[in-house]
GUGU-114778 format. One record per residue (C-alpha): residue in three letters; x, y, z; residue number from 1. Coordinates in Angstrom, 3 decimals, always signed. Layout:
   residuo         xx         yy         zz   num
       ALA          X          Y          Z   NUM
...
//
This chain:
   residuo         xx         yy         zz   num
       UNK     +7.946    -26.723    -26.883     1
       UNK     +4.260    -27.330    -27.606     2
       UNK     +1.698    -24.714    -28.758     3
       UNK     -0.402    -26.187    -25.340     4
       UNK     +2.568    -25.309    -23.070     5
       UNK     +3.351    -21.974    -25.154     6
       UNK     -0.232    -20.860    -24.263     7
       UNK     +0.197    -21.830    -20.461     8
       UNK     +2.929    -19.942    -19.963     9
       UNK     +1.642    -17.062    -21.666    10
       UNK     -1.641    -17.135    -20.098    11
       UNK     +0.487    -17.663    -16.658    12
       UNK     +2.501    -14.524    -17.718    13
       UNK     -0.739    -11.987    -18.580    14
       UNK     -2.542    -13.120    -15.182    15
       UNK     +0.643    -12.469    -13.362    16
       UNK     +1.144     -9.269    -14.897    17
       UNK     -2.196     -8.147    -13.458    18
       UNK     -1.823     -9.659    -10.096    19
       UNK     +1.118     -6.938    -10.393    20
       UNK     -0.461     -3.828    -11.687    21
       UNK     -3.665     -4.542     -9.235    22
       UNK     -0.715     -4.791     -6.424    23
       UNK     +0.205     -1.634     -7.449    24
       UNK     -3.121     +0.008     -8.020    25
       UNK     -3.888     -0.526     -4.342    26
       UNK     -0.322     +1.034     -3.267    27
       UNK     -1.961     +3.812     -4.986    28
       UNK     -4.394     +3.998     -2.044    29
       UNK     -2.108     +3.907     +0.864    30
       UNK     -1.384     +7.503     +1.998    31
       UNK     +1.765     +8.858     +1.843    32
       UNK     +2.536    +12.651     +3.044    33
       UNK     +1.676    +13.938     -0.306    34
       UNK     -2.252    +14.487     -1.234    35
       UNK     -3.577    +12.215     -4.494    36
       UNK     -6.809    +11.729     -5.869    37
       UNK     -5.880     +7.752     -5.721    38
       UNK     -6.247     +8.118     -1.490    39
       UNK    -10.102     +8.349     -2.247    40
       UNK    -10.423     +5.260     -4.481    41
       UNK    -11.740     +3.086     -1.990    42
       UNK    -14.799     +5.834     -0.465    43
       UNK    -17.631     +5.229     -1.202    44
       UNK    -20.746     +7.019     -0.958    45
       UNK    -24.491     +6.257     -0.065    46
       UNK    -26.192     +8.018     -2.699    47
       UNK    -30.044     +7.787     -3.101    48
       UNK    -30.115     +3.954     -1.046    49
       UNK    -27.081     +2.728     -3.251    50
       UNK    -23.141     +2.574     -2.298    51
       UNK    -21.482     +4.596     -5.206    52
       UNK    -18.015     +5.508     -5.747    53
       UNK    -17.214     +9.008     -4.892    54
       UNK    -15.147     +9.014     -8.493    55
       UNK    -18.492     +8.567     -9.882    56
       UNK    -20.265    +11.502     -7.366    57
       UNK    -17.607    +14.197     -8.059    58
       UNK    -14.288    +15.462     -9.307    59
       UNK    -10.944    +14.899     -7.127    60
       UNK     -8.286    +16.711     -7.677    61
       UNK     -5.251    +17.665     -5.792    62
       UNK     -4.824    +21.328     -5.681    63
       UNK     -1.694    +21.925     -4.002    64
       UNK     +0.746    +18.723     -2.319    65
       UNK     -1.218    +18.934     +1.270    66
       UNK     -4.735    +19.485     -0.385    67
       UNK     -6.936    +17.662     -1.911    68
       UNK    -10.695    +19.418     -3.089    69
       UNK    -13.482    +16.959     -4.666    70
       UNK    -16.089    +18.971     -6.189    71
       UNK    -19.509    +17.166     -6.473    72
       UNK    -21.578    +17.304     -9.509    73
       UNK    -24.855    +17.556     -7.892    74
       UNK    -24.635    +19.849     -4.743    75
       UNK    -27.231    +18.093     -3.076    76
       UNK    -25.030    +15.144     -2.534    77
       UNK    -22.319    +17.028     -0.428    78
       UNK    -23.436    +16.076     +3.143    79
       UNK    -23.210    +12.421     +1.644    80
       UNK    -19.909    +12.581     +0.124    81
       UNK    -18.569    +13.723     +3.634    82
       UNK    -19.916    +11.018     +5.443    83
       UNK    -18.565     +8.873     +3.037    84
       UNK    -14.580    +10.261     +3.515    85
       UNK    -15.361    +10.490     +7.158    86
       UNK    -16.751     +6.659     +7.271    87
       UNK    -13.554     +5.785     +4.867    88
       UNK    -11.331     +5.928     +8.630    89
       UNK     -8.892     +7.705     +5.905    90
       UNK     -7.772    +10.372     +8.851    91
       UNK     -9.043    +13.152     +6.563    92
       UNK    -11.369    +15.812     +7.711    93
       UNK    -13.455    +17.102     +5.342    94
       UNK    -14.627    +20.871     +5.050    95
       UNK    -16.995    +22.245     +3.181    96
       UNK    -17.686    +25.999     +1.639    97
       UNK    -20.980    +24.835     +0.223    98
       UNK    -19.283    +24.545     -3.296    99
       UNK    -15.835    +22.054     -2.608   100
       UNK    -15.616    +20.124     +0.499   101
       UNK    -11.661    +20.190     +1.044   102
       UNK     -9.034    +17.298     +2.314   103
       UNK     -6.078    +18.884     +4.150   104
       UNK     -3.370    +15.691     +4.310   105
       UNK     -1.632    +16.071     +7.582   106
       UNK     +2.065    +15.362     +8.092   107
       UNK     +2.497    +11.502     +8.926   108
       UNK     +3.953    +10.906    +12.638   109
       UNK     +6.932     +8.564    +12.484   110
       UNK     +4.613     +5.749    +14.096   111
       UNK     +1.729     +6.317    +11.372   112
       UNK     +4.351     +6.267     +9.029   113
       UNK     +5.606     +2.718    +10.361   114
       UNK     +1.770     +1.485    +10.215   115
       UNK     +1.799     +2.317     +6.897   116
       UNK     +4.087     +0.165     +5.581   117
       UNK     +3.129     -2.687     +7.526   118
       UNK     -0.286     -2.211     +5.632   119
       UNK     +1.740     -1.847     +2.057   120
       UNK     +3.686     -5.099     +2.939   121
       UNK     +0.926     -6.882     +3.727   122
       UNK     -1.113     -5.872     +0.093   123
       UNK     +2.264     -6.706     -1.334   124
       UNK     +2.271     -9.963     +0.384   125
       UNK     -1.093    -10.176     -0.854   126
       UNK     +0.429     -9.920     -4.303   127
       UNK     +2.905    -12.508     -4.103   128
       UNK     +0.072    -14.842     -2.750   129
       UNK     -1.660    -14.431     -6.469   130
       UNK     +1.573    -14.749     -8.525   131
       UNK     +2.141    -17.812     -6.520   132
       UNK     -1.428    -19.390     -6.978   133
       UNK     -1.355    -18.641    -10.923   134
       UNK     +2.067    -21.240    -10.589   135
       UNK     +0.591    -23.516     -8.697   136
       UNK     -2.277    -23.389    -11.556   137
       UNK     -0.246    -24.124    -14.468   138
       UNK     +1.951    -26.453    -12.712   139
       UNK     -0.858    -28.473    -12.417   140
       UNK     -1.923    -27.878    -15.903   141
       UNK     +1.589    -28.935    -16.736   142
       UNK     +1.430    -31.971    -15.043   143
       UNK     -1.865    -32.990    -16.521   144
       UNK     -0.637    -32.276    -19.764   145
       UNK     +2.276    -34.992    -18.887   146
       UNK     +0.191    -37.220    -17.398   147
       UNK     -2.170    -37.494    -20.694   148
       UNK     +0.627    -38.376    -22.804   149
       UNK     +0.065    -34.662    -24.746   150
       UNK     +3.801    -33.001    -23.494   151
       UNK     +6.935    -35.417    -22.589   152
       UNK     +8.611    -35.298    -19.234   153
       UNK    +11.289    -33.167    -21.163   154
       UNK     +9.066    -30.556    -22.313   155
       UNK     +7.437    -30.287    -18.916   156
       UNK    +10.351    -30.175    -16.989   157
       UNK    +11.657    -27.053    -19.525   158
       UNK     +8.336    -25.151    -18.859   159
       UNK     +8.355    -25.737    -15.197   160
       UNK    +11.703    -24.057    -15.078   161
       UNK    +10.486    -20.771    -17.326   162
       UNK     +7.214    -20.603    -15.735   163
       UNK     +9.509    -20.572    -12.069   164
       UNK    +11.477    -18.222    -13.739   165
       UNK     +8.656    -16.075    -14.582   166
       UNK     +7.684    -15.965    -10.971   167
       UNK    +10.843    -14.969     -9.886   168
       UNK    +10.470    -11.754    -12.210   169
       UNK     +7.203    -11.047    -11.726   170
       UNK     +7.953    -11.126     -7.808   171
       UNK    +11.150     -9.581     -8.282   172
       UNK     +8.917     -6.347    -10.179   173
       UNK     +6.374     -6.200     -7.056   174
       UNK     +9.167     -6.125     -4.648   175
       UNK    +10.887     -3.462     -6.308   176
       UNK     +7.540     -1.400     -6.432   177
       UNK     +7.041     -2.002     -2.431   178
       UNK    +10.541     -0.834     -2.292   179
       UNK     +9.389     +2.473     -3.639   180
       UNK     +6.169     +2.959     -2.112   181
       UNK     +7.957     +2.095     +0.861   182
       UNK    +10.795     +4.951     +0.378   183
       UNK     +7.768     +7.148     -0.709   184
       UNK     +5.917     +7.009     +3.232   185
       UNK     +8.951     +7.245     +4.900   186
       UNK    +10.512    +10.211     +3.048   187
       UNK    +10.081    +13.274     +5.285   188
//
């Protein structure tokens, strides 16, 4: 095959690798029954007039497997940091001892539970959705390429299949990650 097509496809393959690590970076944020820093990833904080991320505010750390403490770096930001969580509709109270504010995770109901893999089947949807449109992309490249006389119909045909292929696998790896995170919520 061409260099042209050889750099399609592996451009095709690095952007659909992302599309699955950034599916599973945000499985990271669903909450399961067990407490994890990465259930705070998405609060953020109005600090001085300006919407900062708590990871930037304060350290997060999960002290014991229903607890989670974030310890601020400047104490004066405390009252802020648990309006943030509380604004975050996370279902995590905060409390605070002046020092820590702690995050108790409380056991998911059956029907929370359910909820919550709707929500990680529809970010993995959302996944499949990007590994899809970076096909469509370079099928189009492809075709261009064809249609300017740079690749035969051969050669396009052959990368067609590989980049298909390469969808299959990539889609294949998200499903099997929304397999686990889905086995993960429901565990009791």
């Amino acid at each position: 095959m061409s260099e042209l097509i050889d750099e399609l496809l592996a451009d095709a393959a690095e952007r659909m690798t992302k599309s699955v690590e950034a599916t599973n970076h945000e499985f990271g944020s669903v909450r399961t029954g067990r407490a994890s820093p990465a259930l705070l990833d998405r609060v953020h904080v109005d600090y001085y007039g300006v919407s900062t991320p708590l990871r930037q505010l304060a350290s997060i750390n999960a002290a014991e497997a229903q607890l989670l403490t974030v310890q601020p770096f400047d104490k004066s930001s405390m009252k802020a940091i648990e309006k943030g969580i509380s604004e975050a509709n996370l279902g995590l109270t905060p409390s605070n001892d002046g020092n820590i504010i702690r995050l108790v995770i409380p056991q998911l109901t059956e029907e929370r539970r359910r909820d919550f893999v709707k929500m990680v089947r529809n970010i993995a949807e959302e996944g499949r959705i990007a590994i899809r449109n970076v096909r469509r992309d370079v099928m189009h490249d492809l075709r261009e390429l064809k249609d300017e006389g740079d690749v035969g119909a051969d050669e396009e045909h052959r990368a067609e299949t590989g980049l298909q292929k390469l969808t299959n696998d990539k889609i294949a790896e998200l499903d099997a990650l929304l397999k686990g995170k889905e086995d993960e919520i429901l565990e009791v």
